[in-house]
C-alpha positions as CSV (number, residue, x, y, z in Angstrom):
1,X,0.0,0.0,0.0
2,X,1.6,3.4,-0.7
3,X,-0.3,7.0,0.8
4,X,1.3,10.5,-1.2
5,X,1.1,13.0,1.7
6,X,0.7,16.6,0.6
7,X,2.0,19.5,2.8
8,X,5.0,18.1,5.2
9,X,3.4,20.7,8.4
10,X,3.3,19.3,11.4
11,X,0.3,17.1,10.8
12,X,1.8,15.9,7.2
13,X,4.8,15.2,9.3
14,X,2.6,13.0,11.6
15,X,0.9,11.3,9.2
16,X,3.9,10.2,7.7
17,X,5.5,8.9,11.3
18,X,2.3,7.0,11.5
19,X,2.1,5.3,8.0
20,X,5.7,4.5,8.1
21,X,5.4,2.8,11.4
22,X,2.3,0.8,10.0
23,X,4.4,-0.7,7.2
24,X,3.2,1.6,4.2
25,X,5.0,3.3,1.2
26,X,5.1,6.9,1.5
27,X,5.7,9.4,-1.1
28,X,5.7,13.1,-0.1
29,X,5.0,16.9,-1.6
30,X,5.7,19.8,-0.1
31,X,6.1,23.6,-1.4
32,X,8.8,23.6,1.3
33,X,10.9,21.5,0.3
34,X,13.6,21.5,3.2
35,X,10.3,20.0,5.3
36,X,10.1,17.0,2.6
37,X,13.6,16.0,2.5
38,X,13.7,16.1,6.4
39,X,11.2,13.4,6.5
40,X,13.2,11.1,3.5
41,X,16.3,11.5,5.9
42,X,14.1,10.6,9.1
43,X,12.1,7.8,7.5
44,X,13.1,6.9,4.3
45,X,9.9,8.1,2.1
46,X,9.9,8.9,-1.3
47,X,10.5,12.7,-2.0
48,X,8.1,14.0,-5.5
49,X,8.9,16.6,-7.0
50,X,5.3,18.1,-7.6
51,X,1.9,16.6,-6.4
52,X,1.1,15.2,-9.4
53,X,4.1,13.0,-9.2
54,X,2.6,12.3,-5.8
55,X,-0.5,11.1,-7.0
56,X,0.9,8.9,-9.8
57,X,0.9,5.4,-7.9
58,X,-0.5,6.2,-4.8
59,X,-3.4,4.8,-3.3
60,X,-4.6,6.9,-0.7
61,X,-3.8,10.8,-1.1
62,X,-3.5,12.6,2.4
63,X,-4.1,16.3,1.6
64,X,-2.8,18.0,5.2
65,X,-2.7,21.4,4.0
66,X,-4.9,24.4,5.2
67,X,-8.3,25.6,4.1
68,X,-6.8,27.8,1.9
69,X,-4.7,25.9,0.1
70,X,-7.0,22.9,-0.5
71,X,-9.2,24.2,-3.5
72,X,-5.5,25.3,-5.7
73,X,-4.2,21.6,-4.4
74,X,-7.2,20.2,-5.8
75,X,-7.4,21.9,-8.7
76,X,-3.8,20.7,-9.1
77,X,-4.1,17.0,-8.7
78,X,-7.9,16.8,-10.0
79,X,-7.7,15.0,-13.4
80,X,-4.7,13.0,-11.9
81,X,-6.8,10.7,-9.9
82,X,-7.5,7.7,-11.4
83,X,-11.2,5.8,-10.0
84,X,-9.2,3.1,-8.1
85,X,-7.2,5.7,-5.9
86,X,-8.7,7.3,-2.8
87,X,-8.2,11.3,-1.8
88,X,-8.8,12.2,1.7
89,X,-8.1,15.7,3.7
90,X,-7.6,16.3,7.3
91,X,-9.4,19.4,7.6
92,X,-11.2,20.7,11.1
93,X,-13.9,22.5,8.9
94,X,-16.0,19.2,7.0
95,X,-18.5,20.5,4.4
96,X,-16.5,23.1,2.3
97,X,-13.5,20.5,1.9
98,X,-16.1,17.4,0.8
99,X,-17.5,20.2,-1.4
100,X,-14.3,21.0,-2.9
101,X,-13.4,17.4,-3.4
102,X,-16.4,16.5,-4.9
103,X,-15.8,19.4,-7.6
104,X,-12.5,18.6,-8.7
105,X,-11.7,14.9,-8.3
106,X,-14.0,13.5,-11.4
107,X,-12.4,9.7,-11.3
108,X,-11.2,8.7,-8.1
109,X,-13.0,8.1,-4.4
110,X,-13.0,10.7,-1.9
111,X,-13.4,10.9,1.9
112,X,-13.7,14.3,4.5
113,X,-12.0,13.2,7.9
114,X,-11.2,14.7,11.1
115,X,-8.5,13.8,13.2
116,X,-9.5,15.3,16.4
117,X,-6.1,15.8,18.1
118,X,-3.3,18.0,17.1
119,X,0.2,16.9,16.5
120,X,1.6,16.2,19.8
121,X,-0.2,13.2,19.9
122,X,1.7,10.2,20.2
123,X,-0.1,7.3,18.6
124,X,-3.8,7.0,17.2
125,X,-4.5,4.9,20.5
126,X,-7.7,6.9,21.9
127,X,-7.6,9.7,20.0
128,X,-11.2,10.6,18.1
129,X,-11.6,10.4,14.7
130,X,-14.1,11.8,12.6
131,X,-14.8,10.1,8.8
132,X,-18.0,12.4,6.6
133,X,-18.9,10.1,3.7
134,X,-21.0,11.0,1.4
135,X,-22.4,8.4,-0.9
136,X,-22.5,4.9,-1.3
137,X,-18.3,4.4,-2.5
138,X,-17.4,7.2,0.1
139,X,-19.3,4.8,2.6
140,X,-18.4,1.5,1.6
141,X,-14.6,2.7,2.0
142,X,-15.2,4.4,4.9
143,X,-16.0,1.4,6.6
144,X,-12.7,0.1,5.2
145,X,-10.8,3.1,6.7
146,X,-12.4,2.9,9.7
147,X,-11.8,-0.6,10.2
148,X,-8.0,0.2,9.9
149,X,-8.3,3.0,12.3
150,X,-10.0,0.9,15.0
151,X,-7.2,-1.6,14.5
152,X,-4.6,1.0,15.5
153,X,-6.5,1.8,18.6
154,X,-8.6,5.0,17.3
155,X,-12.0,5.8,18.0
156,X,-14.2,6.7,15.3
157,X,-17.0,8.0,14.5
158,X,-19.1,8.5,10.8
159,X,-21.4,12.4,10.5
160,X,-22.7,13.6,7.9
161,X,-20.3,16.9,6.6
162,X,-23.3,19.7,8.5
163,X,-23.5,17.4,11.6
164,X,-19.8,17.7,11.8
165,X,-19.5,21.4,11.6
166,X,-22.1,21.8,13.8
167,X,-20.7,19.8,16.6
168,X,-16.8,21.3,15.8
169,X,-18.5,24.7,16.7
170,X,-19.2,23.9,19.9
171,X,-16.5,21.2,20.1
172,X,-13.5,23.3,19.1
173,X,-15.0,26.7,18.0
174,X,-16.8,27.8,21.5
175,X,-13.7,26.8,23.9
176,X,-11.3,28.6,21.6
177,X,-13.9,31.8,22.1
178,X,-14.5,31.4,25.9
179,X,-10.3,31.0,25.9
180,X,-10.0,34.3,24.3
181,X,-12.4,36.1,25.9
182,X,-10.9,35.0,29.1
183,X,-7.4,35.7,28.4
184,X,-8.5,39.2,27.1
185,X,-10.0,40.3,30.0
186,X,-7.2,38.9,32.7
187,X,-4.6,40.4,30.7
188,X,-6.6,43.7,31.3
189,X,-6.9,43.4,34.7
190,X,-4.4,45.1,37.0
191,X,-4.6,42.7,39.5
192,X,-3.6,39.9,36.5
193,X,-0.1,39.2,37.8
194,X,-0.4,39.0,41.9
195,X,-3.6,37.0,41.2
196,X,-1.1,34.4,39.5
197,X,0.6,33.6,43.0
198,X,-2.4,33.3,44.5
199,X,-4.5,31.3,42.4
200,X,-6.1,28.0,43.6
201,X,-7.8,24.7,41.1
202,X,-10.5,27.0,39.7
203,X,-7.9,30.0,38.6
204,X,-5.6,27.9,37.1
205,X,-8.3,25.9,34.7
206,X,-8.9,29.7,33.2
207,X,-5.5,30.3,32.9
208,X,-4.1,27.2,31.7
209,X,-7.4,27.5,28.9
210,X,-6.6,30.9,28.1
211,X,-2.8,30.3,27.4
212,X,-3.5,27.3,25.7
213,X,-5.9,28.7,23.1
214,X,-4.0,32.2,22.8
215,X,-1.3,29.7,21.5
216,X,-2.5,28.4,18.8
217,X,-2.0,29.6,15.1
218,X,-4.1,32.9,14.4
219,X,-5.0,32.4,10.8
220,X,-6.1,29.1,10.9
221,X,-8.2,29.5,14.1
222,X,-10.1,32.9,12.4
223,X,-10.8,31.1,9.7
224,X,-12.1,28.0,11.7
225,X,-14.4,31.0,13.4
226,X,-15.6,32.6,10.4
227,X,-16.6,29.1,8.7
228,X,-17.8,26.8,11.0
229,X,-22.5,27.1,10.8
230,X,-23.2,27.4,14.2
231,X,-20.3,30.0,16.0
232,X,-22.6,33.3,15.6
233,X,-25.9,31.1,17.7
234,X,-23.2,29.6,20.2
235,X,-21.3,32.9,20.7
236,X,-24.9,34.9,20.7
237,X,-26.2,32.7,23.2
238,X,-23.4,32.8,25.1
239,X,-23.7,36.5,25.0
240,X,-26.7,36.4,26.6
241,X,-26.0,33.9,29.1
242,X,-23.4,36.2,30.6
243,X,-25.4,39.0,30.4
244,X,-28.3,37.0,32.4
245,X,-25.8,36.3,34.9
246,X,-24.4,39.7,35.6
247,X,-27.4,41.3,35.8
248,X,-28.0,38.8,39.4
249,X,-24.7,40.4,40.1
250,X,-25.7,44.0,39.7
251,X,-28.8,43.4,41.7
252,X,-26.9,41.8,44.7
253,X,-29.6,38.2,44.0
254,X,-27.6,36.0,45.6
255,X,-30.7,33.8,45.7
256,X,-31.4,33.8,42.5
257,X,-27.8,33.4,41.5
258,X,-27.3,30.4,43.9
259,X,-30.8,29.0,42.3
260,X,-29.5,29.5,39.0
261,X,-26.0,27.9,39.9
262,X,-27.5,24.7,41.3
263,X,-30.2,24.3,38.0
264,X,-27.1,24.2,35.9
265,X,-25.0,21.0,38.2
266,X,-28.2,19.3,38.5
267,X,-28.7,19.4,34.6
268,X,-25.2,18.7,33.5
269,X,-25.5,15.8,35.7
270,X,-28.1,14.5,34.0
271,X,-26.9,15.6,30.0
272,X,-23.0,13.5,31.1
273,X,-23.0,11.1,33.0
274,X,-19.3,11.2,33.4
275,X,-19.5,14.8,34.9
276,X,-18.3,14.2,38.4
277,X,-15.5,12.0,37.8
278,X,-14.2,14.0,35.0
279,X,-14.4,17.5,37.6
280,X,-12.6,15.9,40.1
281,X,-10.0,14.0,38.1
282,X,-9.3,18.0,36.7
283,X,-9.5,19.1,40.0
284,X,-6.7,16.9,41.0
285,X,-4.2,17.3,38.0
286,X,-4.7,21.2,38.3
287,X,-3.7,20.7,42.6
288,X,-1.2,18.5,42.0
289,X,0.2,21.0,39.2
């Protein structure tokens, strides 16, 4: 079996650690080329010199480059792929890729995933990953895919492209907000730097959320805002969450607010069953920290 990889980022990097390990050819394209021919020297793959050499004699193509990138890759490779080769992306966003496949890969099988993990992570064991077929040959090798997945200890699940986006907004979209938000307002707080030395459990979760998603790469994460369906609704109601909240503040309701507090454990209680182990078990790390 040999998998072209296009775009040697840090994903396309990962990808190609994995395939390697799990006995596979790998070919790889990169417009950087320095990034390619570090990854021949560190595991031996194939080096092309454009993605169309890629393509030729792959099986499965691995697009890990960003949204903004995809449609002029695709529009690249296209009328390369022949029907028995399969093109998959690794995109956080789900229905404008599958669209964009769709449009420009006439002959060969296409596939939208998600791997839900960044990186750092050091095997597929546990991690989540999402597959979006559409169709009956996306599905039918989906299941194939899948099936390998599973067998390297991933768990997967199959959404339809919407259902995807609309859980990544809450999923990824609404914690990179709340981070943001967070971090914004601490960082304009005078008090931002004592209250560091002081801090218990609850303090550091906010912090250690707001520096985490501050982090993360600017472009990709605006354009992961402005795209995903359901960021304005979240973000709105969220709006007017904290505005329902404040206004018990203003008004010194300290019933109300305690009301208010306990209607919101006793419901996430029932919605996750895993709530309380997975508050303390964060509790603990962030003590122990």
């Amino acid at each position: 079996m040999r998998v072209a990889i296009i775009g040697a980022g840090k994903m396309g990097q990962w990808f190609t650690k994995l395939f390697r390990e799990e006995g596979f050819s790998v070919v790889v394209s990169s417009r950087t080329r320095s990034k390619a021919e570090a990854l021949r020297a560190e595991f031996g793959v194939d080096v092309a010199r454009s993605n169309v050499e890629a393509v030729d004699n792959a099986d499965w193509i691995l697009l890990c480059v960003s949204l903004d990138s995809l449609d002029a890759v695709l529009r690249e490779i296209g009328s390369h792929v022949r029907p028995d080769q399969v093109v998959m992306d690794i995109g956080s966003i789900k229905e404008i890729p599958v669209n964009l496949l769709h449009k420009h890969v006439e002959h060969g099988v296409t596939l939208g995933t998600h791997p839900v993990f960044g990186p750092g992570a050091r095997s597929l064991e546990g991690q989540n990953f999402v597959l979006t077929p559409v169709g009956d040959e996306e599905k039918r090798f989906a299941g194939e895919f899948r099936g390998w997945l599973e067998k390297c200890g991933a768990v997967v699940s199959v959404l339809s492209p919407r259902k995807h986006d609309e859980l990544m907004s809450l999923v990824l979209g609404f914690p990179h907000f709340v981070g943001l938000v967070a971090g914004d307002t601490l960082m304009n707080n005078p008090n931002f730097v004592d209250a560091k030395a002081v801090g218990g459990a609850t303090y550091k979760l906010l912090l250690t959320l707001a520096e985490a998603v501050s982090s993360e790469e600017p472009v990709f994460y605006s354009n992961l805002h402005m795209s995903l369906p359901e960021m304005e609704k979240i973000e709105g109601l969220f709006l007017s969450k904290v505005e329902e909240w404040l206004r018990m503040v203003k008004s010194k309701d300290c019933a109300g607010f305690s009301r208010k507090m306990g209607q919101v454990k006793k419901r996430l209680r029932e919605l996750d069953p895993e709530y309380e182990r997975a508050y303390r078990a964060m509790y603990r790390l962030l003590d122990d920290s």
